[in-house]
C-alpha positions as CSV (number, residue, x, y, z in Angstrom):
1,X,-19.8,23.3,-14.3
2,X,-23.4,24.8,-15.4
3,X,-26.8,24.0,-14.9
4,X,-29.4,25.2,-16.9
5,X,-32.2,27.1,-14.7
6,X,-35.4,28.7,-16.3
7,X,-33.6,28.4,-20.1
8,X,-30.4,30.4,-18.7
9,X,-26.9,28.8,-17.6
10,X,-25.8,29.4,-13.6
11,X,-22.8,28.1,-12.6
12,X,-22.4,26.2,-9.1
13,X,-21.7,28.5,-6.2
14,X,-18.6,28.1,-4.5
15,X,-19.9,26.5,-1.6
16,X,-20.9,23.3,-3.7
17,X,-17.6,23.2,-5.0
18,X,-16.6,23.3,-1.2
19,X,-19.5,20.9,-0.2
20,X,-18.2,18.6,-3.2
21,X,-14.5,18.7,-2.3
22,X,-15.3,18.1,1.2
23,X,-16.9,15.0,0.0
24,X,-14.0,14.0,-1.7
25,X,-11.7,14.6,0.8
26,X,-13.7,12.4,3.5
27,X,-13.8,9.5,0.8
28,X,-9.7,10.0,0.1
29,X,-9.6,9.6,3.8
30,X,-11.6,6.5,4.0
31,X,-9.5,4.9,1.0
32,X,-5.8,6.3,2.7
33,X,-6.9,4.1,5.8
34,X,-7.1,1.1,3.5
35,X,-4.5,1.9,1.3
36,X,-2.4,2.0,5.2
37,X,-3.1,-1.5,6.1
38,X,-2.6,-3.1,2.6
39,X,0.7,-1.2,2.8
40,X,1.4,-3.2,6.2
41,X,0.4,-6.2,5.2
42,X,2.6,-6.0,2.2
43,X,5.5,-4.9,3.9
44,X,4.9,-7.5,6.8
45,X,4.7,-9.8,3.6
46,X,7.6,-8.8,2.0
47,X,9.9,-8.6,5.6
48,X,9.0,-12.3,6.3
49,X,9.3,-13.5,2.6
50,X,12.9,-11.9,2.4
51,X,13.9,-12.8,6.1
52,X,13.2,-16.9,5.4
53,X,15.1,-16.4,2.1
54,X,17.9,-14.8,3.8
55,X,18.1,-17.7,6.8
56,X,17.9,-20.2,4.1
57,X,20.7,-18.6,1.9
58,X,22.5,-18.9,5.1
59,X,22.1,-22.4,6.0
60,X,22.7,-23.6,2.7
61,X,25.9,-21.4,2.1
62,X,27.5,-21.7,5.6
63,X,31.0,-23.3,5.5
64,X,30.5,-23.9,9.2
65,X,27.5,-25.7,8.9
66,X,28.6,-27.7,6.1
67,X,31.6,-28.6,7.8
68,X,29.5,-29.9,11.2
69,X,27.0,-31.6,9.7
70,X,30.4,-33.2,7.5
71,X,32.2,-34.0,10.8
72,X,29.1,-35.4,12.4
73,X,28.5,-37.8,9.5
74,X,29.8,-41.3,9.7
75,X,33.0,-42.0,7.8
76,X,32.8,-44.9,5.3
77,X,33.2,-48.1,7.0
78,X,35.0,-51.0,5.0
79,X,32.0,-53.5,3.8
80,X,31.1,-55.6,6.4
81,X,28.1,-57.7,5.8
82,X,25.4,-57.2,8.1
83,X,27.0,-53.8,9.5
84,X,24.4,-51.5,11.0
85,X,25.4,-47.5,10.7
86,X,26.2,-45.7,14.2
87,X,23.9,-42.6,14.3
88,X,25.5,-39.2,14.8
89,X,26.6,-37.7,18.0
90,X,24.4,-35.7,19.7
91,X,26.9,-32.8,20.1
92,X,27.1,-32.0,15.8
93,X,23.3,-31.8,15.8
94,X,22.7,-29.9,19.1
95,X,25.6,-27.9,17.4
96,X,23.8,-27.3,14.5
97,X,20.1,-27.3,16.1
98,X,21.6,-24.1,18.3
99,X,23.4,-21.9,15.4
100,X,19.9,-22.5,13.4
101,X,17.4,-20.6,16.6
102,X,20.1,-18.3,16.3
103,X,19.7,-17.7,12.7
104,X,15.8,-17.5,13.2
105,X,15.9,-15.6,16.2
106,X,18.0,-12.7,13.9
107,X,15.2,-13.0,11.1
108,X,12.0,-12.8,13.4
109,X,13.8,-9.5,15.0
110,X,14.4,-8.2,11.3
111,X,10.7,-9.1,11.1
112,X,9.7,-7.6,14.3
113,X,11.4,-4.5,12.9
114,X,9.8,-4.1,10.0
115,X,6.3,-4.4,11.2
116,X,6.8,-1.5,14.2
117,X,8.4,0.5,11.1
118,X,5.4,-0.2,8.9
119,X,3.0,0.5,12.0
120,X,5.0,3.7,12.7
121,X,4.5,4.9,9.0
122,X,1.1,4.1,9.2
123,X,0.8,5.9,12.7
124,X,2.2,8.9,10.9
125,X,-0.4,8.8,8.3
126,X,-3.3,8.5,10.5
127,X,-1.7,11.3,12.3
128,X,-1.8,13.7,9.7
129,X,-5.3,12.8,8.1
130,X,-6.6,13.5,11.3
131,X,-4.6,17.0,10.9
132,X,-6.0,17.3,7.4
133,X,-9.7,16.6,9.0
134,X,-9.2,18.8,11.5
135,X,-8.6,22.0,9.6
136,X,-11.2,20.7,6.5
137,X,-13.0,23.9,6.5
138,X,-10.1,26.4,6.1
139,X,-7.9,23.7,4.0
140,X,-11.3,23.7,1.3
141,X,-11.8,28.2,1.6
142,X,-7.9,28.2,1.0
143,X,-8.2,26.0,-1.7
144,X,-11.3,27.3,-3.4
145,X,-9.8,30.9,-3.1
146,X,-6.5,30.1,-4.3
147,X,-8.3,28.2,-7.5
148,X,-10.1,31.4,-8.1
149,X,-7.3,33.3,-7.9
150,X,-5.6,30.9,-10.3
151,X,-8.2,30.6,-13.1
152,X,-8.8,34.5,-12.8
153,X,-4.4,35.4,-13.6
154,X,-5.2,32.5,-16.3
155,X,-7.6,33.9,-18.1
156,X,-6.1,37.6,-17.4
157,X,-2.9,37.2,-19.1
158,X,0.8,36.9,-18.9
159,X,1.2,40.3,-17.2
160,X,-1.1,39.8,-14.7
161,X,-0.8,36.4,-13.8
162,X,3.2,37.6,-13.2
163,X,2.2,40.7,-11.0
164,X,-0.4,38.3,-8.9
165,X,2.7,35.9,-8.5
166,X,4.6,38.5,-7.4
167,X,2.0,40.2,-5.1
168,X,1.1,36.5,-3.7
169,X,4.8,35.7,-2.5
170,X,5.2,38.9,-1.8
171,X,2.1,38.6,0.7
172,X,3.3,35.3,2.2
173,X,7.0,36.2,2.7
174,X,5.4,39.5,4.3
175,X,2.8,37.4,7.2
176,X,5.0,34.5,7.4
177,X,7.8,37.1,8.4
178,X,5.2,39.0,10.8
179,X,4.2,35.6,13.0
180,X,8.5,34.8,13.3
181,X,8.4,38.4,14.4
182,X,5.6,37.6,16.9
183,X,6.9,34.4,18.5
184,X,10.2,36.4,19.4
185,X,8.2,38.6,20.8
186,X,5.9,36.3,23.2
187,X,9.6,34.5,24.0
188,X,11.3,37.2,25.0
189,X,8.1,38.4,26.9
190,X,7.7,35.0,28.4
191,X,11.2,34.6,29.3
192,X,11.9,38.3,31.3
193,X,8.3,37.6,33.3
């Protein structure tokens, strides 16, 4: 970006890059809360939506069912004029009345278990924005510097860029080495004190 100054071109210093990127990041983080709880509610959604499907799949495909409700039905009595039906026993229905809180007892725990799974993903979220937030400062100068770096091996060539690759890995192999070596050290330390 430029702005013209006094009839010349200056381009923005890298802190207003940083200041602008901060100010993106803060409005990603306001957007990932709401993006979390329309992801709940969607999964919630989805859970209960698939959970009554699957108890009424159930009920309508059950051979055992079928067959109570069919042996609690009354059989076909000759025609007698004036004959009033006997209701059904109370034992199919309570029979059938029983497997069916069973059925929907099983689908609210499938239910229950998807919303602590959706509430633990968006726990996990929250958890790293706020690590993300916490570390702003250095996450931006890391990000800033390593764009730099970039557009610079861009525009210096293949050569360059390859050797700044190389140096870079080389660099990062080299300190992330140097802290493993460091945390034996403080073990070992720790553990013979």
């Amino acid at each position: 970006m430029t702005t013209a100054v006094n009839g010349r071109a200056e381009r923005n210093s890298l802190a207003q890059q940083i200041d602008r990127l901060d100010l993106i990041l803060d409005g990603l983080a306001d957007g990932l809360n709401e993006a979390v709880a329309a992801a709940v509610k969607e999964a919630v959604g989805v859970a209960v939506k698939d959970a009554v499907a699957l108890v009424l799949t159930e009920l309508l495909t059950s051979p055992e069912l079928l067959e109570r409700l069919r042996g609690a039905a009354p059989a076909p009595a000759p025609a007698a004029p004036a004959a009033k039906k006997q209701p059904a026993g109370p034992g199919a229905w309570c029979r059938a009345w029983t497997w069916l809180k069973g059925r929907l007892q099983q689908a609210r725990q499938g239910c229950a278990a998807a919303l602590r799974g959706a509430a633990a993903v968006g726990v996990g979220l929250l958890g790293w924005l706020g690590v993300v937030r916490r570390y702003r400062q250095p996450l931006l100068l890391a990000l800033g510097v390593g764009g730099a770096l970039g557009l610079a091996a861009f525009f210096a060539g293949p050569w360059v860029a390859a050797a700044a690759g190389w140096l870079g890995g080389f660099t990062a192999a080299l300190a992330a080495q140097a802290v493993l070596a460091v945390h034996r050290f403080m073990r070992r330390n720790a553990a013979s004190a």
